[in-house]
Backbone as CSV, one residue per row, in Angstrom:
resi,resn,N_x,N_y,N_z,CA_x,CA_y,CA_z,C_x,C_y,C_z
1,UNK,-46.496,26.439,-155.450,-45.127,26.910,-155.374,-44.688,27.176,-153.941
2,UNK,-45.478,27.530,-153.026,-45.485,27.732,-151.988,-44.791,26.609,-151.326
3,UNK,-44.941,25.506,-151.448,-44.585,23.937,-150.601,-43.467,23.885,-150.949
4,UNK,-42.797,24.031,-152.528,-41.864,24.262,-152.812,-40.401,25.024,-152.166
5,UNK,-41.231,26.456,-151.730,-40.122,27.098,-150.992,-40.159,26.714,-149.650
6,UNK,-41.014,25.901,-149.052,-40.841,25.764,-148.236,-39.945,24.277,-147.792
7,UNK,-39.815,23.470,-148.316,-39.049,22.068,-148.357,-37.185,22.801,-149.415
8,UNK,-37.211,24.196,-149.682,-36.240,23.961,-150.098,-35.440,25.169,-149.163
9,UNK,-36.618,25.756,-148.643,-36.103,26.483,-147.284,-35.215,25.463,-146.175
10,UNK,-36.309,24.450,-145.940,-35.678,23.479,-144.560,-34.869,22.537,-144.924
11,UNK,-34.387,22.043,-146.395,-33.413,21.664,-147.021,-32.229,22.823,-146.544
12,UNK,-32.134,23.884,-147.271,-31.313,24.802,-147.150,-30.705,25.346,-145.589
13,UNK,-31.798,25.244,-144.583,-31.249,25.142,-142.818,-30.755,24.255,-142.534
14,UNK,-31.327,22.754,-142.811,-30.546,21.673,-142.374,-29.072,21.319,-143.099
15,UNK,-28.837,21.749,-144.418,-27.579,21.679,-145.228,-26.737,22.742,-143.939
16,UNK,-27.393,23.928,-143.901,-26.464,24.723,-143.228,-25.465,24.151,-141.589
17,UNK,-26.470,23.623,-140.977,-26.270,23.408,-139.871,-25.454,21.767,-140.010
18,UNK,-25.473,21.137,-141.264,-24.227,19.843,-141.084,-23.398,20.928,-141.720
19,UNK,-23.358,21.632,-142.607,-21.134,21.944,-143.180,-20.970,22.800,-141.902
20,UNK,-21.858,23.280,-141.313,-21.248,24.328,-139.895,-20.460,23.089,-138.914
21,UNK,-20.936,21.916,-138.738,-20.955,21.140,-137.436,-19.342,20.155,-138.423
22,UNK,-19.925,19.811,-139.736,-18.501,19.323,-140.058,-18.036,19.794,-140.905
23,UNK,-18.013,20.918,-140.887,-16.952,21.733,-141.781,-16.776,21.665,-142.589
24,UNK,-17.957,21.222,-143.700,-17.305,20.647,-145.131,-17.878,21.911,-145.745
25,UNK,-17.245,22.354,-146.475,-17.841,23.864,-147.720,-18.912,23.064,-148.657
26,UNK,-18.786,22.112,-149.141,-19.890,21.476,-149.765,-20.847,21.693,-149.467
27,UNK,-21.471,21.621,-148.159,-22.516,21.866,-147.537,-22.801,23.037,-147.699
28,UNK,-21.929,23.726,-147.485,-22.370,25.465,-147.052,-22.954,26.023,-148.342
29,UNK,-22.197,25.465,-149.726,-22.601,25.699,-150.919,-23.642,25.784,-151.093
30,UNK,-24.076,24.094,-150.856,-25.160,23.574,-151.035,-26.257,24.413,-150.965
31,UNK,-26.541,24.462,-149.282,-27.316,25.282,-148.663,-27.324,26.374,-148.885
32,UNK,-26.834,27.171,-149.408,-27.149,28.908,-150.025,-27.096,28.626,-151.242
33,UNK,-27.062,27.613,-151.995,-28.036,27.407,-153.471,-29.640,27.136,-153.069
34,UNK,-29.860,26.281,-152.300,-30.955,26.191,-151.669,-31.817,27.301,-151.196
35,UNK,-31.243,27.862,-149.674,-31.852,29.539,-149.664,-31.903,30.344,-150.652
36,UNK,-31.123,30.396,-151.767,-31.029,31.500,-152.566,-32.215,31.119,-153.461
37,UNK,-32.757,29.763,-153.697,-34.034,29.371,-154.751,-35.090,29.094,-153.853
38,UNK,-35.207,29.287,-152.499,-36.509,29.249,-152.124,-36.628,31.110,-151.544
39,UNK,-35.765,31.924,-151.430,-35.522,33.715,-151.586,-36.302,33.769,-152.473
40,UNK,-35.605,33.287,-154.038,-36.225,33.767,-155.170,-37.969,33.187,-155.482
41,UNK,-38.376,31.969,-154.869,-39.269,31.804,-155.546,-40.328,32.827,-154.059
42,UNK,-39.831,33.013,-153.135,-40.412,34.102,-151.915,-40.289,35.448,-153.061
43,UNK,-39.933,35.757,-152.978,-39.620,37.027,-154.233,-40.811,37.165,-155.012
44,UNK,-40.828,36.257,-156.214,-41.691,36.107,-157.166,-43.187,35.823,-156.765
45,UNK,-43.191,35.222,-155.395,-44.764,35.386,-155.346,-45.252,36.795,-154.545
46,UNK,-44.044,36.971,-154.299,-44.846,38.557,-153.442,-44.911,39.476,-154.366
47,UNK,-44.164,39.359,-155.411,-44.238,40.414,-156.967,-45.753,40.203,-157.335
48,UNK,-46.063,39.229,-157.220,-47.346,38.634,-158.149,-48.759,38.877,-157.202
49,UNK,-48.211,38.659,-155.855,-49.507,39.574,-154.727,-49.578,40.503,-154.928
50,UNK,-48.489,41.833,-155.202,-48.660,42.955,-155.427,-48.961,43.614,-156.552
51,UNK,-49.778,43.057,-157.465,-49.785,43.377,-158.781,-48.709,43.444,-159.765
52,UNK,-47.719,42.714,-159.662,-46.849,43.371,-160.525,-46.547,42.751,-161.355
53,UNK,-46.740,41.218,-161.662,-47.124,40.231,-162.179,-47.794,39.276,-162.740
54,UNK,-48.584,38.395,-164.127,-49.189,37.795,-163.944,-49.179,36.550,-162.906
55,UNK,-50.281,35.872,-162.624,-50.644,35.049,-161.604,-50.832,33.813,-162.319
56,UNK,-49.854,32.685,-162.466,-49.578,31.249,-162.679,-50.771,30.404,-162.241
């Protein structure tokens, strides 16, 4: 899961940095759907380091 957040992390920077450069909101969307599902899956594994979770 880990590789996961991480390709949808640098998905989610590079979306950011084209709607910034051409201004399209599409992008910007995009990209904080992106950050917001590689947040959450950052989230869920630190729940699951800390006991608070079973472990997948």
């Amino acid at each position: 899961m880990r590789r996961h957040m991480y390709v949808r992390g640098a998905l989610g920077v590079m979306l950011m940095a084209v709607g910034i450069i051409s201004l399209n909101p599409l992008f910007l969307i995009l990209s904080g759907v992106f950050l917001y599902s590689a947040y959450s899956i950052w989230r869920k594994e630190e729940d699951e380091n800390n006991g608070k979770g079973p472990k997948a």
